[in-house]
BASETOR-300630 format. One line per field, with one value per residue (C-alpha): residue in three letters; chain; x, y, z. Coordinates in steps of 0.02 Angstrom, whole numbers, plus 50000, padded with zeros to 5 digits. Layout:
code = c(ALA ...) .
unit = c(A ...) .
X = c(X ...) .
Y = c(Y ...) .
Z = c(Z ...) .
//
This chain:
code = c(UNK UNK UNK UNK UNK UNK UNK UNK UNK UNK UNK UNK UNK UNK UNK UNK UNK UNK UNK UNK UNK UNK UNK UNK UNK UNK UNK UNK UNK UNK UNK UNK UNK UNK UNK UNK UNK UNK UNK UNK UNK UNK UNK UNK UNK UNK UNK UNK UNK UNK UNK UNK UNK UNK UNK UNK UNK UNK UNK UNK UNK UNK UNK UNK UNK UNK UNK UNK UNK UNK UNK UNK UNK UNK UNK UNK UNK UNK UNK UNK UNK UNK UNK UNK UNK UNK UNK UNK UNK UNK UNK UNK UNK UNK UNK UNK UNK UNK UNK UNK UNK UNK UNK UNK UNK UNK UNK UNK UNK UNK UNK UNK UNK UNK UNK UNK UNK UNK UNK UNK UNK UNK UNK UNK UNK UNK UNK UNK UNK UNK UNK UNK UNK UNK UNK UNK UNK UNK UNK UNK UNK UNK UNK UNK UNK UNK UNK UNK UNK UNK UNK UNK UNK UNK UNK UNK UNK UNK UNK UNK UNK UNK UNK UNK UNK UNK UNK UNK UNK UNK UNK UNK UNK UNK UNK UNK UNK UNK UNK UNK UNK UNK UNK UNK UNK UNK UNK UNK UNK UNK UNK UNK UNK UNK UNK UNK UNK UNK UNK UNK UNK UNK UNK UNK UNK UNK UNK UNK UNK UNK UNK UNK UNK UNK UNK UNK UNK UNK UNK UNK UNK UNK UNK UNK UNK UNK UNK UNK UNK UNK UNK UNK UNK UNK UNK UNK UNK UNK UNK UNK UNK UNK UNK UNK UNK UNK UNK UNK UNK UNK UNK UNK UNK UNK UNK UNK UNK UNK UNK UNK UNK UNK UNK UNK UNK UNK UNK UNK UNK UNK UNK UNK UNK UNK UNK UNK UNK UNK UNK UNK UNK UNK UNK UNK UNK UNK UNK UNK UNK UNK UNK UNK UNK UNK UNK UNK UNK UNK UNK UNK UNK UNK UNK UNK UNK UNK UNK UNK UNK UNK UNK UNK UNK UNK UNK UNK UNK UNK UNK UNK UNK UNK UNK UNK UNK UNK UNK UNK UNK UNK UNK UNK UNK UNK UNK UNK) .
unit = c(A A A A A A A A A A A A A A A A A A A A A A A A A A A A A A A A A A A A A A A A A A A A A A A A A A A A A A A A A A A A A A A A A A A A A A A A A A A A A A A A A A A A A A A A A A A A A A A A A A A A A A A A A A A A A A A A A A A A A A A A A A A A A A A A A A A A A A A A A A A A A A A A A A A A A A A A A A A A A A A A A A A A A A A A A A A A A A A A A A A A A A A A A A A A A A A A A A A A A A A A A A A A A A A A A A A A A A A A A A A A A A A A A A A A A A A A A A A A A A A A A A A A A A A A A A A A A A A A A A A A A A A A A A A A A A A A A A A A A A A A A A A A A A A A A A A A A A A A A A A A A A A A A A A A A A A A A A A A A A A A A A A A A A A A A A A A A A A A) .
X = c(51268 51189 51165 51255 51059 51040 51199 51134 50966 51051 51172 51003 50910 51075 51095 50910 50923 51067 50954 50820 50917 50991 50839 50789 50934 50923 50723 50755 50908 50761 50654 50758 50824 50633 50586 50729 50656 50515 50564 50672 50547 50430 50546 50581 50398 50373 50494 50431 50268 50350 50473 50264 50196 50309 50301 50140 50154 50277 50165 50002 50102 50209 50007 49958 50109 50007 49952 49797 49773 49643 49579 49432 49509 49488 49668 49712 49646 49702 49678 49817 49807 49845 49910 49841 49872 49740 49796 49744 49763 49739 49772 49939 49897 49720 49844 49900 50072 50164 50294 50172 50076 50223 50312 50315 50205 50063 49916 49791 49884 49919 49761 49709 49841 49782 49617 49661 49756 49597 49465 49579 49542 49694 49658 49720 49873 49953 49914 50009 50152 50166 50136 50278 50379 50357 50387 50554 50604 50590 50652 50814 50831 50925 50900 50736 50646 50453 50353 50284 50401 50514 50683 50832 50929 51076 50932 50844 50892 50807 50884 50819 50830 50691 50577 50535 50606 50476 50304 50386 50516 50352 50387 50564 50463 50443 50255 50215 50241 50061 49987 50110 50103 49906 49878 49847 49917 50004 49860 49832 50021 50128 50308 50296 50391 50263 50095 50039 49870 49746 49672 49470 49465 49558 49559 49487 49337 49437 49552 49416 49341 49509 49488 49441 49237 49181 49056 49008 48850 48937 49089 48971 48876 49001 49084 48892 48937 49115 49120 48952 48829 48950 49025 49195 49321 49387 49270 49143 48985 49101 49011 49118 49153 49176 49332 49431 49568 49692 49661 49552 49404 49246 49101 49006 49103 49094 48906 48932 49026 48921 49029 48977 49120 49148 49178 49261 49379 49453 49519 49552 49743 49717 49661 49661 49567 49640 49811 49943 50007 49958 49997 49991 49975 49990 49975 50008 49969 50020 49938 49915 50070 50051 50183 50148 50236 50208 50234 50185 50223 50199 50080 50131 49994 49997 49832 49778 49650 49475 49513 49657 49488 49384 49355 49402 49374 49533 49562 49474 49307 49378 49317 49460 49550 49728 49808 49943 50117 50293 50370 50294 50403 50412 50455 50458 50480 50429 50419 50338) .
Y = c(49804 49667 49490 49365 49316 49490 49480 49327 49404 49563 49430 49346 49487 49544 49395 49379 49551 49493 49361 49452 49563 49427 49363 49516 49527 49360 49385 49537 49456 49312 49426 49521 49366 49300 49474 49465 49288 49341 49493 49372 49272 49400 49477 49306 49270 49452 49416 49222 49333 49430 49292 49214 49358 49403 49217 49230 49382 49292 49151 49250 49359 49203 49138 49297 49268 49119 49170 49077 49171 49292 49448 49365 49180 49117 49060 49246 49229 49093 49039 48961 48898 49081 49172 49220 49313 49419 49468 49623 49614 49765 49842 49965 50054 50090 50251 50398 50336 50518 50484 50439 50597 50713 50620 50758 50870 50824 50939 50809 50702 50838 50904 50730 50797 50964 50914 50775 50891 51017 50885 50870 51062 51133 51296 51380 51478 51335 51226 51300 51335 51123 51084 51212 51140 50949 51007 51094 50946 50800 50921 50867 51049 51135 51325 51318 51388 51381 51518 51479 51353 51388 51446 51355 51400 51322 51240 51194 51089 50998 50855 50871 50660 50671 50547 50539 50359 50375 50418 50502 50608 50721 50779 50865 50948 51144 51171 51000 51008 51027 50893 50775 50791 50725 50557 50450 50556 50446 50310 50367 50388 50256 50272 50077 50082 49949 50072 50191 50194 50204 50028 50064 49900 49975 50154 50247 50364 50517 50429 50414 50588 50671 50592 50697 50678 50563 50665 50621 50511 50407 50382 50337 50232 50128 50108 50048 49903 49864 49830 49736 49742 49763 49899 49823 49771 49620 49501 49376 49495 49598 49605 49502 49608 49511 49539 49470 49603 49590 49748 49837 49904 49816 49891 49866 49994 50122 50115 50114 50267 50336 50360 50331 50256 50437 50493 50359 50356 50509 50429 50271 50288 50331 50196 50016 49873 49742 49761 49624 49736 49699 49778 49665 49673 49534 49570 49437 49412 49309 49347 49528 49556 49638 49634 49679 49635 49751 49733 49764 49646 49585 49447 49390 49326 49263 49273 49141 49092 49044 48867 48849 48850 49038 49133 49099 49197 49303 49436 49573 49499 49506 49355 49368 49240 49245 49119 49154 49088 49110 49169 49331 49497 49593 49790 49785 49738 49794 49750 49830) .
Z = c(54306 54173 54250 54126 54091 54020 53899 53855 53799 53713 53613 53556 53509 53416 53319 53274 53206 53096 53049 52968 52908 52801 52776 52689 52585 52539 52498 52390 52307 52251 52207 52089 52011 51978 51922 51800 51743 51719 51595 51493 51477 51429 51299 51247 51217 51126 50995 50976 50925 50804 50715 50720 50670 50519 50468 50448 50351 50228 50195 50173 50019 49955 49930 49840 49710 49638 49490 49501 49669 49627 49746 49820 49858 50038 50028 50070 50251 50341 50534 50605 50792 50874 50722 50539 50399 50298 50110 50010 49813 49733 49548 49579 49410 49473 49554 49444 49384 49402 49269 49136 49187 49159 49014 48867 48958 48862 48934 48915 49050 49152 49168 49244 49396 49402 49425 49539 49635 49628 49681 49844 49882 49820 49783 49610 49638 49750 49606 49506 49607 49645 49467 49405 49545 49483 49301 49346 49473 49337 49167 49109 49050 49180 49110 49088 49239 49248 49292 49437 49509 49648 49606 49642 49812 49908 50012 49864 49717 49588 49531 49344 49306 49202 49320 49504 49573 49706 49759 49930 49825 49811 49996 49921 49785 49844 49856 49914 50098 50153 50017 50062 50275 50259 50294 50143 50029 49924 49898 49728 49682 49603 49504 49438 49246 49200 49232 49122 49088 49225 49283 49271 49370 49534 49510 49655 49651 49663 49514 49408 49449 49380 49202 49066 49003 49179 49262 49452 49423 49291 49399 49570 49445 49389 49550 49601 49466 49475 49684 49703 49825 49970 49884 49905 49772 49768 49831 49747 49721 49620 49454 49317 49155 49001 48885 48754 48723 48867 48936 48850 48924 48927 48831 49012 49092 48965 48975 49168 49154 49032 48874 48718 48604 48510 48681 48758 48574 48677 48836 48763 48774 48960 49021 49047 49132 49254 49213 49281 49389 49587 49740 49886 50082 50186 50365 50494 50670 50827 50971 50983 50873 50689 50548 50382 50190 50038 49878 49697 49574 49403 49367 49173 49075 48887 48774 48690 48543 48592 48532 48669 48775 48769 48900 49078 49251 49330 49458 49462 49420 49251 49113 48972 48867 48946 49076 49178 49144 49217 49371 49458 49432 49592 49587 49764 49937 50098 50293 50406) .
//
């Protein structure tokens, strides 16, 4: 039988049980709520980042609108306490426009496809299969049927509106699935109504290999000249061509390229040099946060008379007579 000292011990050890066991509810109940704190607050700081990051982004493309703004200004990288933005201004018809390609089916601009297409490695009969495929997609003619395009099927319909309205309405296009799953396939691509002729001042290497009469060395050679000693465009060692036709080519890329003017008489409609057309990347950053604004837009400019003040240096590396005027046009808009 239990003394009333023993009871008195068991009630203790009872009640100090209880106690810790509240304890640890009451611990865990803290703990929870700080750990809760703590991910609000961590979310909370994550989106401050990203309202940072794509303010950033914002102000680093609103910049590149200026029309004075030219590729290689420092005003398109900016430090600003813990975020930045860094700018890319590019030429957008430097890319094969697709529409001007296939307008009329003229063979002369569709060969500068085909053999775009080819200098990627696509091999002859697929070539002709995707380039069948495109005609029949874009032709307004709904009973004509080319050879080697793919026929119509309830799974498969062209839409025959005489244009593509985007670069990425290639990946509906039968034929097209394995160009268009690589990465970077549509860097050379654009739909823009305003570009036509290819930009010689932006156009890439594999661009430029795909016109008709550039051989290799020319094409290397002029690049040589055009992006500078740190073989990138855009920046101030670019070398500055000298023109005073809006945008015709200058007679120092020709010899670059290695055309003589009978010969270069024969692409002359094809091309183009430092068109107002841009394409524009701003990317932004707070902390270790990215976001990222595209665009292409239209940069107007107006030429004037060498006694409104000769020439004058623009983007591109380009000296021309021509100042910028009015409000940029932008094609379009995107966030990333």
């Amino acid at each position: 039988m239990k003394g009333p000292s023993q009871k008195f011990r068991s009630g203790r050890g009872a009640a100090l049980l209880l106690a810790l066991w509240a304890l640890f509810l009451l611990s865990a109940m803290v703990i929870t709520w700080v750990l809760g704190i703590n991910s609000r607050l961590v979310v909370s700081s994550n989106e401050s980042r990203v309202l940072a990051a794509e303010a950033a982004a914002s102000s680093g493309a609103d910049v590149a609108l200026c029309r004075e703004i030219a590729p290689s200004s420092p005003n398109l990288h900016r430090q600003m306490g813990d975020g930045s933005y860094d700018v890319q201004i590019t030429g957008e018809c430097g890319r094969l426009n697709l529409n001007f390609l296939l307008q009329g089916e003229d063979p002369t601009k569709l060969g500068i496809l085909r053999r775009y297409l080819n200098n990627k490695g696509i091999d002859l009969n697929d070539l002709d299969v995707m380039m069948d495929s495109l005609l029949d997609w874009v032709s307004q003619n709904r009973g004509l049927h080319r050879l080697n395009a793919c026929p119509e099927s309830d799974d498969y319909h062209p839409p025959h509106a005489g244009l593509l309205f985007s670069v990425d309405e290639l990946k509906k296009v039968c034929g097209w699935e394995e160009f268009t799953s690589k990465p970077g396939w549509d860097q050379d691509f654009t739909v823009v109504g305003n570009c036509g002729a290819i930009d010689l001042a932006w156009a890439s290497r594999d661009v430029l290999r795909a016109l008709p009469g550039l051989g290799d060395d020319g094409v290397d050679r002029f690049l040589q000249l055009r992006r500078g000693a740190d073989g990138i465009d855009g920046t101030d060692d670019d070398f500055q061509f000298v023109t005073t036709g809006g945008t015709s080519v200058p007679p120092e890329a020709q010899a670059a390229l290695g055309l003589n003017p009978q010969q270069f008489q024969q692409i002359q409609a094809l091309v183009q040099f430092n068109g107002p057309v841009k394409h524009i990347v701003s990317v932004g950053k707070s902390g270790q946060v990215k976001r990222s604004v595209e665009m292409v837009v239209l940069k107007q400019v107006v030429p004037v008379g060498a006694a409104a003040g000769g020439a004058i240096k623009t983007t591109g590396g380009t000296t021309t007579t021509a100042i910028g005027i009015g409000r940029p046009q932008v094609f379009s808009w995107k966030e990333l």
